[in-house]
N, C-alpha and C positions, 0 to 999 in steps of 0.2 A: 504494500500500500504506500502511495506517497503521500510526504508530507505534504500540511496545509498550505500554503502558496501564498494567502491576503489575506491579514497577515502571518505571518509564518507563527505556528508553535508544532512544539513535538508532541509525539506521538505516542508513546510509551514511557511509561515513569522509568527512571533509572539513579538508583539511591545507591551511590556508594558507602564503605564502611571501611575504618581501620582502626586498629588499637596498638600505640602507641607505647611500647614499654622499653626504652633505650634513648640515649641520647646523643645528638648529632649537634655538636655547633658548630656546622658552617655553612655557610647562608651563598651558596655558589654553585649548588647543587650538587657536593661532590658528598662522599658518608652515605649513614646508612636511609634512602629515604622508602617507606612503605607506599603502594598503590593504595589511589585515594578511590580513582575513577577512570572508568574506559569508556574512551569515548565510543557509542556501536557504528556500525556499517556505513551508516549514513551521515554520522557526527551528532552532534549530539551537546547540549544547554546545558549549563551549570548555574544556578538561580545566586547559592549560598553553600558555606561551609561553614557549620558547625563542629568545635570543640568542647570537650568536658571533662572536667577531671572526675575519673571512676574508680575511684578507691573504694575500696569496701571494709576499709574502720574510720572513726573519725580519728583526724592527724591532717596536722598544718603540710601542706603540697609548698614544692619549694618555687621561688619566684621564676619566669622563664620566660622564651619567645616561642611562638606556635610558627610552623610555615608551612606556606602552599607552591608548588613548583609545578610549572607547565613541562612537559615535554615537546618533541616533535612526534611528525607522525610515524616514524619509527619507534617510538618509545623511551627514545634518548635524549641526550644531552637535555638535563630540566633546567629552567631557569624561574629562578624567583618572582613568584607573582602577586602574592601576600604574605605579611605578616603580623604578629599582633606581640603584645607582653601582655604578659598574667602576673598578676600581683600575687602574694600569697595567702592562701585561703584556708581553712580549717572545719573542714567536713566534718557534721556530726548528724545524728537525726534527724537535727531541727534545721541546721545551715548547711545549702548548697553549697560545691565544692565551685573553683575556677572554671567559668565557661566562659563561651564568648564565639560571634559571628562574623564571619568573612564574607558579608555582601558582595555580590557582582553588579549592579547597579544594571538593568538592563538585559541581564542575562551576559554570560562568556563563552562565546562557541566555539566548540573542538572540533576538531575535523577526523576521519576517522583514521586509526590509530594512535593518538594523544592519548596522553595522561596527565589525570592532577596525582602528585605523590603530597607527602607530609612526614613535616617530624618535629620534633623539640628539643630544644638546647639543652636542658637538665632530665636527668633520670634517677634519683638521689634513692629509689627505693618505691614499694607499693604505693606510697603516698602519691606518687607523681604520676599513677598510671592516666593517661590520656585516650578518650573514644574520638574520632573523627567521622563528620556524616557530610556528605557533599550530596546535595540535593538538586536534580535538575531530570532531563529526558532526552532519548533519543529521536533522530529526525525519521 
């Protein structure tokens, strides 16, 4: 089926996921970066990228940088396309842990083969584990 034409949206939802448990600080895209999202056949929307810290005791998450890296459409060479700081937080019961959203303003479109990867500067321990969601759809 093709996609919509006037004006264009996709077609099929397509929710990437990753979790986060190791630390990478360098911002050049070179270390360890995890697969955030693939773009399908046809290319493919990315709306927003949500992050969370998903600890499972409560315990202060240590202060850090979140990142989002584009690839080509071969799957390589990524380069930097968002990032954010997370202050330090202390999950309990009652208090959410460090989150925070990487708007596309617009939408960001992949073409196929691209990838968004992710990763974060600190990994000090459970406390720091990080969920990554990139929300968008394929054409």
């Amino acid at each position: 089926m093709a996609a919509n034409t006037e004006p264009i949206f996709t077609l099929v939802p397509n929710i990437g996921t990753a979790e986060v448990a190791a630390a990478n600080t360098e911002s050049d895209g070179t270390g360890d970066l995890l697969t955030l999202f693939t773009a399908g056949a046809n290319g493919s929307r990315v709306e927003y990228v949500k992050y969370t810290n998903a600890q499972s005791t409560a315990a202060a998450s240590s202060a850090m940088v979140v990142r989002i890296f584009v690839t080509d459409t071969g799957g390589a060479n990524p380069r930097l396309i968002g990032e954010a700081a997370l202050a330090v937080a202390t999950r309990t019961v009652a208090v959410i842990g460090a989150t925070g959203i990487i708007n596309f303003t617009g939408g960001f479109s992949l073409a196929s083969g691209q990838l968004l990867k992710c990763c974060q500067s600190v990994y000090a321990g459970a406390q720091d584990l990080m969920h990554f969601i990139a929300v968008g759809g394929d054409y």
